[in-house]
N, C-alpha and C positions, 0 to 999 in steps of 0.2 A: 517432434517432442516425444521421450517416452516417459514411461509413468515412473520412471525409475531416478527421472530429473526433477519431478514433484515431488522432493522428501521431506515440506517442511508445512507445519500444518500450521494454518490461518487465519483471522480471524478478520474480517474487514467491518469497519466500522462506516457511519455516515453521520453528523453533526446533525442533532434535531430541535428543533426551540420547544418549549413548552413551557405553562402558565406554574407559575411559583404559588400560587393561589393566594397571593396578598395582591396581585394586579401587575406583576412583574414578568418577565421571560426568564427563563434559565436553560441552559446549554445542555443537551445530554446527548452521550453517544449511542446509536441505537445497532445493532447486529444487522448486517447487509448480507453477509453470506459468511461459513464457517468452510474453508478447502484446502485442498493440497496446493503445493506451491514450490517453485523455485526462486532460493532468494541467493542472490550473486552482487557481492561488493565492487564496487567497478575500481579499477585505476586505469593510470593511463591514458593508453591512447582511445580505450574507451570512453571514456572521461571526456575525452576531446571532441569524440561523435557526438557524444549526445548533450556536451553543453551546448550546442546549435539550438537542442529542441525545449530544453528546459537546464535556466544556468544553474542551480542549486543542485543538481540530481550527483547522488553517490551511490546510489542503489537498483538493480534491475531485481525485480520481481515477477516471474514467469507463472500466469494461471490458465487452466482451461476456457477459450472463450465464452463468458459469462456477460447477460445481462445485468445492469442496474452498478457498474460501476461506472464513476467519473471523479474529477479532480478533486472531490468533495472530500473525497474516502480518507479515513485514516485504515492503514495494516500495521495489523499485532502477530510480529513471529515469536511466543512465548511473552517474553517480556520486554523486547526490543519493541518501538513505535517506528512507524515512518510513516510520513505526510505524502501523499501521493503530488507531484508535480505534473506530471503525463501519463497519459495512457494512448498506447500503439497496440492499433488491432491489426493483426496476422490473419485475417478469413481464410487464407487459402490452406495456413495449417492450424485453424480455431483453435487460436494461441492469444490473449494479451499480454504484453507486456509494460509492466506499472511501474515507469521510471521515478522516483522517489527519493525524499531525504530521509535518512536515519536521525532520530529527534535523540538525544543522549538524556538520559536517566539517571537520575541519582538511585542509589542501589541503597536497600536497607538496610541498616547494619543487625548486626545478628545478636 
């Protein structure tokens, strides 16, 4: 992997509960790690590898082997979301990769 394939910077998130302080839980996204990243739309026969491992996945997301991610994670590249479905560790070139759905967004109007 060169540094040259991480041209996309990233925000990953992890779903956290906390007290609404009327006696309730409420949902918030809390910051897991901010990094470089390679994000790559798949088709094809791509597509076809890796609905094996997770059926929903349309997205390969390439980061430096990093602690403290798993399926939980949501990644933000700018404004685009994706739900993490898998994650494939590469040890031998400390590489993950974060096989994922693209969540579609309604975009603000201006």
């Amino acid at each position: 992997m060169r540094a040259g394939d991480l041209d996309t910077a990233l925000v990953i998130k992890r779903p956290r509960r906390t007290g609404d302080g009327q006696g309730g839980r409420k949902a918030a996204l809390e910051v897991v790690r901010e990094t470089w990243g390679g994000v790559e739309e798949l088709s094809g026969t791509e597509l076809m590898r890796y609905r094996g491992v997770a059926s929903e996945v349309t997205t390969r997301i390439t980061v430096r082997d990093q602690e403290g991610l798993d399926a939980s994670c949501v990644v933000f590249a700018g404004d685009v979301q994706y739900t993490v479905d898998a994650i494939v560790h590469n040890r031998r070139e400390r590489r993950i990769e974060i096989l994922a759905v693209r969540v579609e967004t309604r975009r603000r109007r201006a």
